[in-house]
C-alpha positions as CSV (number, residue, x, y, z in Angstrom):
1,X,3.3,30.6,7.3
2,X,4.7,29.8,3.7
3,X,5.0,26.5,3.9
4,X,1.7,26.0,5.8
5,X,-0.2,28.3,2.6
6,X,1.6,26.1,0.4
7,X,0.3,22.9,2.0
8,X,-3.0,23.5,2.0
9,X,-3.4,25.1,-1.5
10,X,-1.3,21.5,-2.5
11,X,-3.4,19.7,-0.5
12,X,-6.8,21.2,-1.9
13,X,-5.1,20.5,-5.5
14,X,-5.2,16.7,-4.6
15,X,-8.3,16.4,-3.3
16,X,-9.5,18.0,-6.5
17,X,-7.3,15.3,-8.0
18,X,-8.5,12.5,-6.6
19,X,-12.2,13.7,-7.1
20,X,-11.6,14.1,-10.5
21,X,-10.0,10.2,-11.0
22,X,-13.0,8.8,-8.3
23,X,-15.2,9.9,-11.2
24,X,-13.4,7.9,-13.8
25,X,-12.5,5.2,-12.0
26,X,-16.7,4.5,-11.7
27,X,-17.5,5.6,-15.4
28,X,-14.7,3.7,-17.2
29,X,-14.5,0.0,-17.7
30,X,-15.7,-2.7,-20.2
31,X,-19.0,-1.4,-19.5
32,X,-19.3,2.7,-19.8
33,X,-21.4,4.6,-17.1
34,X,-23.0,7.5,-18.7
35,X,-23.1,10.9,-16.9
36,X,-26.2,11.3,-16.5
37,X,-26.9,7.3,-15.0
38,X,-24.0,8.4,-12.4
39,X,-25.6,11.7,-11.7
40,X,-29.2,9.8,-11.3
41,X,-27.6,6.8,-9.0
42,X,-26.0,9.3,-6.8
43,X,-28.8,11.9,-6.0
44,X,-31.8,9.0,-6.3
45,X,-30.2,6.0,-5.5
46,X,-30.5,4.2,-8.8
47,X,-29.7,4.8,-12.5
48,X,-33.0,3.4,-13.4
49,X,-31.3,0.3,-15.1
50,X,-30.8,-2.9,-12.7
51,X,-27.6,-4.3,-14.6
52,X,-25.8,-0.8,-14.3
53,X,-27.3,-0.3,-10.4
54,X,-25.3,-3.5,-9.6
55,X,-22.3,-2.6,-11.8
56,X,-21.9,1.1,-10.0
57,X,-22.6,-0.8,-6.5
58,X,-20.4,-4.2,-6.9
59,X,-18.2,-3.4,-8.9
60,X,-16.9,0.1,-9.6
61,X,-17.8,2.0,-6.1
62,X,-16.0,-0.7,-4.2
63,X,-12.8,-0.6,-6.5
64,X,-12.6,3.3,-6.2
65,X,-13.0,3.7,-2.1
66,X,-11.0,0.2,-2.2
67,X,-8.3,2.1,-4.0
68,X,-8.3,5.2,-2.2
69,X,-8.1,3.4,1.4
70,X,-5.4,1.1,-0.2
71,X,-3.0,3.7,-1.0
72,X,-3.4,5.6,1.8
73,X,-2.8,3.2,4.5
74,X,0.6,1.6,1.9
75,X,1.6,5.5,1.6
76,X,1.9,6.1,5.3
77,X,3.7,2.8,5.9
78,X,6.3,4.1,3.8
79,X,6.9,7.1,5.5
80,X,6.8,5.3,9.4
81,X,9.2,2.9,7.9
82,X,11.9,6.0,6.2
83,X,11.2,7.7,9.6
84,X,12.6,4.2,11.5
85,X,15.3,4.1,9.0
86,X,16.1,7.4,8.8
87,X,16.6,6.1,4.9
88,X,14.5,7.4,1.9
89,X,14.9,3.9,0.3
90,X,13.0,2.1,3.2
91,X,9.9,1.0,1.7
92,X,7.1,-2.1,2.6
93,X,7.7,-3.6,-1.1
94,X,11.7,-2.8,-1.3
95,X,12.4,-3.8,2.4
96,X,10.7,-7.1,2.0
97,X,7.8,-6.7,4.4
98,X,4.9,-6.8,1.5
99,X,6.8,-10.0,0.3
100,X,6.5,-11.5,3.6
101,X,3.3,-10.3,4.5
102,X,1.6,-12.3,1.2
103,X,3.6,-15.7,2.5
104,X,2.0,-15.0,5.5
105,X,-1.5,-15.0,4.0
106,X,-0.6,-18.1,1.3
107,X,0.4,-20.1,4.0
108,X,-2.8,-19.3,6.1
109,X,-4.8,-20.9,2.7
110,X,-2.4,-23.3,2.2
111,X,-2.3,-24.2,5.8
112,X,-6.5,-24.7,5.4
113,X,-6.1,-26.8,2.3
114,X,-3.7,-29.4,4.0
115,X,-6.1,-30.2,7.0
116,X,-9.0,-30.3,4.6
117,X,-10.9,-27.4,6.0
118,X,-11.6,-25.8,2.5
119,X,-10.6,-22.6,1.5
120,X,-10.8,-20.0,4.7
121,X,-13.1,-17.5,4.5
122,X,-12.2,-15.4,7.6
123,X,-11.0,-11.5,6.7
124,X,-9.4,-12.1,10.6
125,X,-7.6,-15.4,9.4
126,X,-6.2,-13.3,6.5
127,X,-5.3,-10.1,8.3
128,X,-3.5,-12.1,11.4
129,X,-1.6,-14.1,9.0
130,X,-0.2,-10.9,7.6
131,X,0.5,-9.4,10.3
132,X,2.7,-12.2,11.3
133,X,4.3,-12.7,7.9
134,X,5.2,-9.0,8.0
135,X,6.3,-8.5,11.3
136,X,8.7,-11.5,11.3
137,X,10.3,-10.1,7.7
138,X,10.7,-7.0,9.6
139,X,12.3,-7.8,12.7
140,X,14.9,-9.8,10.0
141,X,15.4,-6.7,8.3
142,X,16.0,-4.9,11.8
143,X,18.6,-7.4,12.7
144,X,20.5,-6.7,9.4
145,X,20.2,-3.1,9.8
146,X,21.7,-3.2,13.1
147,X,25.1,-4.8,11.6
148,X,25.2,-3.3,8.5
149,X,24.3,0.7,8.1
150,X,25.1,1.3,4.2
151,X,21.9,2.3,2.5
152,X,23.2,0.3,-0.8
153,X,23.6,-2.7,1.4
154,X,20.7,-2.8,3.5
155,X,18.0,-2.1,0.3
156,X,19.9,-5.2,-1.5
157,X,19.6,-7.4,1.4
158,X,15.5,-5.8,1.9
159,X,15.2,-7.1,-1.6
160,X,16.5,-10.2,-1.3
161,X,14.3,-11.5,1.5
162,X,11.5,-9.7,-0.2
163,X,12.9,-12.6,-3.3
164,X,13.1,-15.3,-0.9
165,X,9.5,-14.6,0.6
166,X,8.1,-14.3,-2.7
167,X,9.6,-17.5,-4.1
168,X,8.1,-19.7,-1.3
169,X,4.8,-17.8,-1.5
170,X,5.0,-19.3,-5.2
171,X,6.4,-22.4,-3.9
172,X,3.4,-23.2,-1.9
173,X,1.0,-21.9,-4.6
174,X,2.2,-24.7,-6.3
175,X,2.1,-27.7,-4.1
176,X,-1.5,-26.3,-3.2
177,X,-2.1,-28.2,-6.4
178,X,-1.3,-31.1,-5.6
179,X,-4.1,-31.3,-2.2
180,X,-7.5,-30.2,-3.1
181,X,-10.2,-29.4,-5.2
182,X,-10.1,-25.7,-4.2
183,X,-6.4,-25.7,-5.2
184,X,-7.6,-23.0,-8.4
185,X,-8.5,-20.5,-5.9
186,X,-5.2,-20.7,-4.1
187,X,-3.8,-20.2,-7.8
188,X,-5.7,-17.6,-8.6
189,X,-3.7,-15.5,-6.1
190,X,-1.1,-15.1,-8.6
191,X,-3.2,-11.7,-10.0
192,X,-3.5,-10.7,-6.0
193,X,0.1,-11.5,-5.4
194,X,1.2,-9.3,-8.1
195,X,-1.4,-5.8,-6.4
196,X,-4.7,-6.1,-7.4
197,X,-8.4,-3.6,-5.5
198,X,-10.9,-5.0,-8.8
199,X,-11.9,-8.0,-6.0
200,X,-12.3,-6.3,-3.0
201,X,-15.9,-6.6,-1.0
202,X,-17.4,-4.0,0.9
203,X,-16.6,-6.2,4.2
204,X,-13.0,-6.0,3.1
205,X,-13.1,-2.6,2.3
206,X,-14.7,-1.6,5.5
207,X,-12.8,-3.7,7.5
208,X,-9.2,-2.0,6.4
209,X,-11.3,1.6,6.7
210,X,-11.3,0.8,10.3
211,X,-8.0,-0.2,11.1
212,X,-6.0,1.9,8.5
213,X,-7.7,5.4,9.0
214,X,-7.7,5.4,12.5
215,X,-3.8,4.3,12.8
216,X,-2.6,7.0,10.0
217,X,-4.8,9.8,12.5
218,X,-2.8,8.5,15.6
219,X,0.3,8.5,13.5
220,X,-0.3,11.9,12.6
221,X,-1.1,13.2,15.7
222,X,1.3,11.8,18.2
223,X,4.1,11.3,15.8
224,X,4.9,13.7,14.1
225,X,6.9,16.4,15.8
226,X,9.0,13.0,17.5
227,X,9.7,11.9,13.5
228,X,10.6,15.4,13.2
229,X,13.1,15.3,16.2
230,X,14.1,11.4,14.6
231,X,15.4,13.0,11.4
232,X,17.8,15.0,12.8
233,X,19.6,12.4,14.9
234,X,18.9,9.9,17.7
235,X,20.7,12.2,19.9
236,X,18.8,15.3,19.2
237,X,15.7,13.5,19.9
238,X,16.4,12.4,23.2
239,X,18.0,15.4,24.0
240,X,14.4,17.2,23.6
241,X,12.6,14.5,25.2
242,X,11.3,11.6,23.1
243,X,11.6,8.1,23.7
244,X,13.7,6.8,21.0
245,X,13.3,3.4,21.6
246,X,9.8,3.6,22.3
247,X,9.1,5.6,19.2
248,X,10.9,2.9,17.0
249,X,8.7,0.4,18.5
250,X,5.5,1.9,17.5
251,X,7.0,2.7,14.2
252,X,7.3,-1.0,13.4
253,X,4.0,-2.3,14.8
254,X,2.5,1.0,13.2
255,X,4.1,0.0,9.6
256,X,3.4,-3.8,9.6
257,X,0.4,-3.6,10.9
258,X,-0.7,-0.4,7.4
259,X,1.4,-2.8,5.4
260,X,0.0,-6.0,6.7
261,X,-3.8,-5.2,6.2
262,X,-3.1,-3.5,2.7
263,X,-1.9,-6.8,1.6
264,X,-4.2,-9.3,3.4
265,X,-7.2,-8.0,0.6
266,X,-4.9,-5.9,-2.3
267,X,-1.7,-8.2,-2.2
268,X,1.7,-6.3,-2.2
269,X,1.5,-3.1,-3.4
270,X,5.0,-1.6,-4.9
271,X,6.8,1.5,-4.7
272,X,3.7,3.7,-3.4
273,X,5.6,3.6,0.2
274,X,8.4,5.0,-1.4
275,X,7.5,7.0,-4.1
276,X,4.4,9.2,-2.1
277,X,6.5,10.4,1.0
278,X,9.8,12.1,-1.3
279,X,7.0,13.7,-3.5
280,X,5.0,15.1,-0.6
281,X,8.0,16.5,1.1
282,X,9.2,18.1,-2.3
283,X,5.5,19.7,-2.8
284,X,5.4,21.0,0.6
285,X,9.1,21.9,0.6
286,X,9.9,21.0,3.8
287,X,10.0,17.6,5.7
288,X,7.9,18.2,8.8
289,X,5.6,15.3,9.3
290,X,2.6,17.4,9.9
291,X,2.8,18.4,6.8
292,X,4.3,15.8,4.6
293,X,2.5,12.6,6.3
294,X,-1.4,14.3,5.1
295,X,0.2,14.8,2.0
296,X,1.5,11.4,1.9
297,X,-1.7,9.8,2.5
298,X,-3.6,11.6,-0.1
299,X,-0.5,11.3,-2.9
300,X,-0.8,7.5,-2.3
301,X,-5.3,7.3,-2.7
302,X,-4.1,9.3,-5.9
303,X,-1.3,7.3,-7.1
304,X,-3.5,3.9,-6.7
305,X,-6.6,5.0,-8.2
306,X,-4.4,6.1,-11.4
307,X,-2.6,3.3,-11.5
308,X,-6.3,1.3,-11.0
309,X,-7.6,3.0,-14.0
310,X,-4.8,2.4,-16.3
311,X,-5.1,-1.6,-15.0
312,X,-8.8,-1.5,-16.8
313,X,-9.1,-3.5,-19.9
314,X,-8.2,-1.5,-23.2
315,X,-6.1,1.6,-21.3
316,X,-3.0,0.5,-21.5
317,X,-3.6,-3.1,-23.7
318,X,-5.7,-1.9,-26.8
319,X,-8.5,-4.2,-27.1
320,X,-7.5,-6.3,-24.0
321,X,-10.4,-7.7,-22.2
322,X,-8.6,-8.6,-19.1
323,X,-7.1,-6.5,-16.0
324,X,-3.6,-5.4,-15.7
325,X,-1.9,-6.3,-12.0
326,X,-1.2,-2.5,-9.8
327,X,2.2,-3.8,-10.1
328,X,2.6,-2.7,-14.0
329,X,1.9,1.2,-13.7
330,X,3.3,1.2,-10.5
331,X,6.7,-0.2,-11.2
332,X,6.7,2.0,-14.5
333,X,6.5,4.9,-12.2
334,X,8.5,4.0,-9.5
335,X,10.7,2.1,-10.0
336,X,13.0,5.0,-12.3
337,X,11.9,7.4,-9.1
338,X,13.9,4.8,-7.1
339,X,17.1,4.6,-9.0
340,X,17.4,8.6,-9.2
341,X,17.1,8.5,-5.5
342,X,19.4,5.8,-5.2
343,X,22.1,7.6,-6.8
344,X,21.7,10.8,-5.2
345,X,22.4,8.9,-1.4
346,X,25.1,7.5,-3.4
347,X,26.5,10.8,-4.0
348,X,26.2,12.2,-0.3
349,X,28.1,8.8,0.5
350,X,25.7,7.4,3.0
């Protein structure tokens, strides 16, 4: 009944949170949005000003929700990925499967460029090519795990093919040069490749709303109590009934596909997958999934739309006109959270 109490006062806390950042993620920017123009454009539909109409409705409403449905869906990959791991480390940007979801997606433009088709404009193209980018990079990871079970082992080798995906990704950013006259947009996704939401549409946007929010509900409801069971032991689990290897099946489809979508339209986002899930599960102080994957989802919308805002020109860069890439703030953050709970696996000798 504690930890329940405790959850949902935490949780309300958030929500409050990520009210709070929704509201400065639409007023700040080069161009500042008054309270009372926000106030008018939300109860009458307009701020009474064209230029600042489009602004709110292009621009800054599709960044914030873009943000929000971003970290949630690269939040609860983290935490279906450390649940098939049983490994607090596993993460989609440390493990590699980001890294070779992007290859996935450069090689789908790249792919298009070669034949002469022009630049592809299909969100499915995109979100396919992931999927097969990241679901390849995991079954690699898989295969490692299987021979090797030493946490400091398996998060170097994660890394390294996470390297080896990201240096042909910028291999074949380059040679794009080299066949078209569209080869400036395939460079462009340098800023994506790095984590970017300031260029996602409202197709995109509702597009990943459809296939993110629906798979973290499903997660949440029928996994839960079996990632519960999973923590304690393979052999706990099936003594109580689940379906180990079933459960690890949906647990990489689950993850690749969250991860896969994320990074199709945001490019790879670092550290969330890892960082949300140890923070919910010290809030709640306790690691039940029913509890900690909600929290999860809602630490992650929080921890992207932050790191979003600080990304806006002059935050972070004084008088900076250009936009930071996610992966600044978030590597600042995460990455130190990382080594600390590195070294404390270390410790227990796993």
């Amino acid at each position: 009944m504690k930890v329940k109490k405790r959850f949902l006062g935490l949780f309300t806390l958030s929500l409050i949170l990520l009210l709070v950042l929704s509201y400065f993620s639409i007023v700040e920017g080069t161009i500042g949005i008054k309270d009372e123009q926000l106030k008018k454009y939300l109860f009458e539909g307009t701020t009474g000003n064209n230029t600042m109409d489009l602004i709110i409705e292009k621009l800054r409403l599709p960044r914030t929700v873009g943000a929000i449905i971003v970290g949630l869906g690269i939040a609860v990959a983290g935490i279906l990925m450390q649940g098939y791991f049983r490994n607090p480390l596993a993460d989609p940007y440390l493990m590699g499967v980001a890294s070779g979801a992007s290859l996935g997606v450069v090689l789908y433009i790249f792919t298009s460029l070669l034949f002469n088709m022009g630049i592809p404009h299909s969100i499915y193209g995109f979100i396919i090519s992931a999927y097969i980018g990241s679901l390849i990079t995991m079954f690699i990871v898989i295969s490692i795990a299987r021979i090797i079970r030493q946490t400091a082992t398996l998060l170097i080798c994660g890394i390294m093919i996470g390297a080896i995906a990201s240096g042909l990704t910028t291999l074949v950013v380059y040679t794009g040069d080299y066949i078209g006259e569209e080869n400036s947009k395939l460079a462009g996704y340098f800023m994506w490749g790095m984590g970017s939401v300031n260029n996602l549409t409202w197709t995109q946007i509702n597009l990943m709303a459809v296939i993110l929010i629906p798979i973290v509900i499903l997660a949440y409801i029928f996994l839960s109590k079996k990632l519960d069971a999973n923590l304690l032991g393979e052999k706990y689990a099936i003594s109580v009934g689940v379906d180990v290897k079933n459960l690890k099946k949906w647990l990489i489809i689950l993850s690749c596909i969250l991860t896969a979508t994320v990074v199709a339209f945001a490019g790879p986002i670092a550290f969330v997958g890892l960082v949300c899930p140890i923070i919910a599960r010290m809030l709640c102080n306790t690691s039940k999934h029913m509890y900690v994957i909600p929290m999860t989802a809602i630490l992650g919308s929080v921890f992207v739309l932050f790191a979003d805002i600080l990304t806006r020109p002059g935050v972070i860069v004084p008088q900076s006109s250009n936009n930071l890439p996610l992966l600044c703030p978030l590597s600042i953050v995460g990455a130190p959270i990382a080594i600390v709970i590195y070294l404390k696996v270390r410790k227990m000798g796993v």
